[in-house]
Steps between C-alpha positions, in 0.01 A plus 500: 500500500386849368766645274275799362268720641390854495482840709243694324448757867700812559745593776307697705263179611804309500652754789177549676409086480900473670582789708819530227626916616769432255415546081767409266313366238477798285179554291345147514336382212244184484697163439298276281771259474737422783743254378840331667776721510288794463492793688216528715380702819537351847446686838774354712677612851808701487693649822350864351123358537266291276559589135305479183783396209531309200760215558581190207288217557693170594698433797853337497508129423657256729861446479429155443318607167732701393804263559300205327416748176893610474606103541273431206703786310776380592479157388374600193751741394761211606374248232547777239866522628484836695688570764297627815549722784206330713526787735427805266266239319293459834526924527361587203236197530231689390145549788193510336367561865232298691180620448294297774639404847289181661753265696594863803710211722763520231805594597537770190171669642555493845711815512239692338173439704603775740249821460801699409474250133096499504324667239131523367448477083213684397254329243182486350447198344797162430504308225486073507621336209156294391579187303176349497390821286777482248418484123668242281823649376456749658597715798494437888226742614500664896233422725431877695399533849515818757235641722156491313509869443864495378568737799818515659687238639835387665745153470713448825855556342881500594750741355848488517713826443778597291585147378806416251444259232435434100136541400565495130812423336492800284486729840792301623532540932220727623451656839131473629196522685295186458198369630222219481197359665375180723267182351303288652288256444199605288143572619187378361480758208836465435589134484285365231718747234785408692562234732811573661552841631361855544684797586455615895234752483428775820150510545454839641714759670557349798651203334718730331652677823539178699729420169709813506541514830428195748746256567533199310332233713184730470586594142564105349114476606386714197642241236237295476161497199292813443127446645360399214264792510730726445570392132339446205603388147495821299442513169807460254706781334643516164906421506690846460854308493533157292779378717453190758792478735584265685382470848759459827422366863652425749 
């Protein structure tokens, strides 16, 4: 599951590569590090037109998620002899967000597979974490992979607008735009780093209009490996951010 990855283009190829007529991006600087819960840009569908905008990275968490996170609260603020409103408790649950969707027949994604939810995530290379390479004691490093020029390139994403919910406890109930991209199983070049997913990556641009705009049946098609091809195993980047968070799928 790719929880890091980077947008090192600029928006102009971004509109042109998406027929986005909408900007609100602002002055878009390269992204070497694109981490959960980040802002990040995405070129989604609005009832205005296609639109270029930078929207938090993580989509809402099942229900079922959240209500087993705020039990576990709850039961442990019992044994220390608490008292607990279970019902604020499961409001103020704090959502991390899911970064990866694989399993779409869920009921908790089914309501957003509609093109009015789609989006496109522009990238230029995603990050793998790459056990087999780590040093002992030392820390995980990322596997890279993206086009073999680095050019530009686009995950099949969902985004959900103006959600309510607690990212961070310190922020306390936020309203949102949110957003986050298809796996799948991994390709050739992919699956020896990692065996168990890759993110759903558009191979060219008309990949990327039948996901903005045909309807699902056609749409589903697209979530399957890269040709392997298309990717290579770029070489690795120095860490800018010594943080690993955790990963979420769903």
């Amino acid at each position: 599951m790719c929880n890091l990855y980077q947008m090192m283009s600029n928006q102009e190829a971004i509109r042109a590569n998406t027929r986005a007529m909408i900007d609100s991006s602002g002055n878009m600087e390269p992204l070497q590090e694109i981490w959960p819960d980040r802002m990040a840009p995405i070129v989604r569908n609005t009832p205005a037109g296609r639109e270029l905008a930078n929207v938090r990275w993580g989509l809402p968490s099942s229900s079922k998620a959240l209500f087993d996170a705020a039990t576990k609260r709850a039961d442990g603020l019992r044994k220390k002899g608490r008292t607990v409103d279970f019902d604020e408790l499961l409001k103020m649950e704090p959502d991390g967000g899911t970064t990866n969707v694989r399993n779409v027949s869920s009921k908790h994604w089914r309501r957003w597979l509609s093109v009015e939810n789609r989006c496109v995530v522009p990238f230029t290379r995603f990050a793998e974490p790459d056990p087999a390479n780590k040093p002992e004691g030392g820390r995980m490093p990322n596997a890279w992979f993206g086009a073999p020029d680095e050019s530009l390139m686009f995950f099949a994403g969902l985004w959900v607008p103006q959600w309510t919910c607690v990212r961070k406890i310190k922020e306390g109930l936020i309203t949102a735009d949110l957003f986050g991209f298809l796996t799948t199983e991994p390709n050739a070049i992919v699956a020896p780093i990692h065996q168990k997913a890759m993110p759903v990556v558009l191979a060219d641009l008309e990949e990327v209009e039948t996901w903005l705009s045909a309807p699902w049946e056609e749409a589903s098609k697209l979530q399957r490996p890269l040709a392997d091809h298309v990717l290579a195993l770029l070489p690795p980047v120095e860490p800018l951010t010594p943080v690993d968070p955790q990963p979420t799928l769903i």
